[in-house]
N, C-alpha and C positions, 0 to 999 in steps of 0.2 A: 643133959648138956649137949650132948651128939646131936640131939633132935634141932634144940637152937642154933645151934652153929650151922646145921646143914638148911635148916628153913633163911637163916642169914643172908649165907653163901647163895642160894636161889633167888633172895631181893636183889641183892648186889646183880648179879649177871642179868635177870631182868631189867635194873634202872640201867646199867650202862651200856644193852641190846638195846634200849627206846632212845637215849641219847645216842649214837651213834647211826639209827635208822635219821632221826631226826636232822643230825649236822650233814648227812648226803642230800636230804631232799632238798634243805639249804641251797646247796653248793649247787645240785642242778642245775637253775636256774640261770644262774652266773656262766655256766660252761653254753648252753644251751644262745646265750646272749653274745657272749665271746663269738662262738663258733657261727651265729649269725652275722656279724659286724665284719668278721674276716672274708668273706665271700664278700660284700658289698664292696669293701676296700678294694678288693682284687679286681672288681666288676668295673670300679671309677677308672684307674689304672689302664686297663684296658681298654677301656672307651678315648681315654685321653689322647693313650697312644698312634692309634691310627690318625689322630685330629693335627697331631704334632707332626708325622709324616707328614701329612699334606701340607700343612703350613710351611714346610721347610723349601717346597721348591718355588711357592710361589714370592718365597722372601726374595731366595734365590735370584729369580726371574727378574724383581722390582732392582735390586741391589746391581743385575749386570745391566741394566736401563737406564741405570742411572751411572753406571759407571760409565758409560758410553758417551763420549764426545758428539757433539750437536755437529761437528762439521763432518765426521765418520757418517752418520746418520743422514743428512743433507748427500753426502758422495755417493751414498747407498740408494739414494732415493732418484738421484739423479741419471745413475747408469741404468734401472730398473726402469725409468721412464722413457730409457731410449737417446744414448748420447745424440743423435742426428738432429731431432727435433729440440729436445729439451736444448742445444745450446746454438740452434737459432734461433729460440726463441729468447735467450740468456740474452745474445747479442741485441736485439729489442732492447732490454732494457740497459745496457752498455750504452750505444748509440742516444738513446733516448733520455738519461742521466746526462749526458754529456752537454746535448742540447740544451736542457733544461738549466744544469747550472752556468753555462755560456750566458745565457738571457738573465737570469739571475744576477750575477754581476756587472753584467748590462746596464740592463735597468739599475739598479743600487746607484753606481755611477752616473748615472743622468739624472738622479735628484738634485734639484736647486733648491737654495733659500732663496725664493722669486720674489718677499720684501723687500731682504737686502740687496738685489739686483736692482729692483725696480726704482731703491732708492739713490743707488749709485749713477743707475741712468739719469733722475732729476736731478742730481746733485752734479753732474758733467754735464746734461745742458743746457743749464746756468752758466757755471764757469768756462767750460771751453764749447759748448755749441756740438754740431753733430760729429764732430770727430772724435771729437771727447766721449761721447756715449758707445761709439764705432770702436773705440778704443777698449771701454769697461766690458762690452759684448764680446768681444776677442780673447779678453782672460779671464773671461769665464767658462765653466764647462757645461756641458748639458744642452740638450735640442732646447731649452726656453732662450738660452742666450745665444743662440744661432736663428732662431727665429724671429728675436729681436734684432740680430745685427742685418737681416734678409732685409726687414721690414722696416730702419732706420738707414739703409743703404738708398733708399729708394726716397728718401724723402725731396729730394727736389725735382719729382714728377708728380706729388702733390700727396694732399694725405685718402685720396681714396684708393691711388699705386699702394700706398703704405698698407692700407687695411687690406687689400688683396694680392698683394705677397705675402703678409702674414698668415692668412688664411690658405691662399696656396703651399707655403712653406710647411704649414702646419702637416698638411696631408703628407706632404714628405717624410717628417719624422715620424709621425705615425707609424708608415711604413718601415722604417729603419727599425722603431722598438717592434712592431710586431714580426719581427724575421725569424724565421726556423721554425715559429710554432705551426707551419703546415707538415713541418718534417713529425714535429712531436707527435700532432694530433695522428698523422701516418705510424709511428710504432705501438701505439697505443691502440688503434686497430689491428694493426697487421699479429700483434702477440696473441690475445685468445684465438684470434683466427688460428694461426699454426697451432696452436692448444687443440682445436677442436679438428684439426684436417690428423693431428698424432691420435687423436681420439676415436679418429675414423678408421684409419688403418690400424690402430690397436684389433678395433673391433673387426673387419677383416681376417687380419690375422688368429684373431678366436675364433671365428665360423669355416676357416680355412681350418684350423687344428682339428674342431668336432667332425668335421665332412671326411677327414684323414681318419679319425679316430673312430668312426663310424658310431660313439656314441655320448652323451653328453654327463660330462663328467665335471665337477667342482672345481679339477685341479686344473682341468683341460682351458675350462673358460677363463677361471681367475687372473691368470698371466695377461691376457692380452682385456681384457678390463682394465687390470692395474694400472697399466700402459695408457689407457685411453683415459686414466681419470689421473695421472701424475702428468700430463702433460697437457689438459686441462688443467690443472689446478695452477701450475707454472703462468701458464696465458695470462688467466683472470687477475693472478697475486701481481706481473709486471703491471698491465692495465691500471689495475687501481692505482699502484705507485706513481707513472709517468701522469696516471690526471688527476694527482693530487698537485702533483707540482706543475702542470698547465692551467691549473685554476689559481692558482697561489699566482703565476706569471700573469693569467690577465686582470687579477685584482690592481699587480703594481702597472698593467700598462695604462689601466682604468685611470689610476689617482696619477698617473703623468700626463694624460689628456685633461683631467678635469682641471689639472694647475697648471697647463698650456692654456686651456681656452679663457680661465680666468685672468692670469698676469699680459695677455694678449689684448684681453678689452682693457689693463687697467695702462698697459703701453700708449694704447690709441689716446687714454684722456689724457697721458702726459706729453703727446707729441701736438695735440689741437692745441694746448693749452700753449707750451713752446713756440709753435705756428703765429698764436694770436701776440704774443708776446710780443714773438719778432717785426710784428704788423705795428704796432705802436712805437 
């Protein structure tokens, strides 16, 4: 019986030394997996981190650019360009704005409705003859009804006095709408010029700092560069503006001449025709 129990006791402790080898090498595997994935994890982490520093200042950067007022930015760009230049050149476009909408309401104002003129004239002389037509020209506004009343003032020196007052008169208002635009077309030149004479002495004043400085340096130059191209860039930006609105002005003085010279031939057939009237 000893012999059994102790051969027993020998199975036993062998089955549960092979179970027991067997549940570690299990487990292995799993720790071995764990303990890999925990390094990777740490590695992601640390990769991110420095990615996140950098992103933070350039949020930063964006967030006070934009916090920043456009007319702060404009002030800043302005003193940096050099108050001297940059604000005669400013005056340029002051001066030249000024101009431009003076002629603008100008002209606007010396639009006729040259049917309804022209009908008013035949229609006064009919009934009251040229004084009556003398009279409709007078209350009306605009160079068409001043060039009618020149050109119906004249009618009893005949109708070819008439057709050359009208023509003469015409040149007159002409001139009266095309006034100031020599001043305009003058700021409009004169601004990139001072653009480009700040541009000069920017540039100056950089080959002056390096010849001081004895050597050429990025920070040395860029200063008086900035200078030469913020006060170009002011020039060119008035320019365009003052002949955007010189072109806009001679489109309206265009279509004021073209309904001068039309309501002026259609005067002359309503004055021949009144003439021959009067003859019968």
């Amino acid at each position: 019986m000893k012999k059994v129990f102790a051969t027993l006791t020998v199975l036993a402790m062998i089955t549960f030394g092979n179970v027991a080898v067997m549940a570690q090498d299990a487990a292995a595997p799993a720790q071995e997996e764990v303990k890999q994935e925990a390094p990777a994890t740490d590695t992601a982490a640390v990769e991110a981190a420095p990615v996140a520093e950098e992103e933070a200042p350039v949020a930063e950067a964006a967030d006070a650019e934009k916090a920043e007022p456009l007319h702060k930015v404009l002030k800043t760009k302005f003193i940096e360009g050099g108050a001297g230049f940059m604000a005669a050149t400013l005056l340029c476009l002051v001066f030249g704005l000024a101009l431009c909408i003076e002629r603008i309401i100008y002209l606007s104002l010396s639009k006729t409705n040259t049917k309804k003129l022209l009908a008013d004239i035949e229609a006064a002389l009919k009934k009251g003859g040229i004084e009556a037509a003398l009279e409709v020209c007078r209350n009306t506004r605009g160079p068409v009804a001043s060039i009618f009343y020149q050109g119906l003032s004249r009618y009893d020196e005949g109708i070819d006095v008439v057709e050359k007052t009208v023509s003469s008169y015409g040149g007159v208002q002409l001139g009266l709408l095309e006034k100031n635009l020599s001043w305009i077309s003058l700021f409009i030149s004169i601004a990139p010029s001072l653009g480009f004479l700040g541009t000069i002495i920017g540039m100056i004043a950089a080959f002056d700092k390096i010849q001081q400085v004895g050597d050429i340096s990025a920070t040395v130059v860029a200063g008086g560069i900035k200078v030469a191209l913020l006060t170009t860039l002011l020039g060119l930006i008035i320019a365009i503006v003052l002949q955007l609105f010189y072109n806009y002005i001679l489109s309206l003085i265009e279509g004021l001449v073209n309904e001068m010279e039309d309501s002026s031939i259609s005067l002359l057939d309503i004055v021949v025709e009144y003439a021959e009237s009067q003859k019968k």
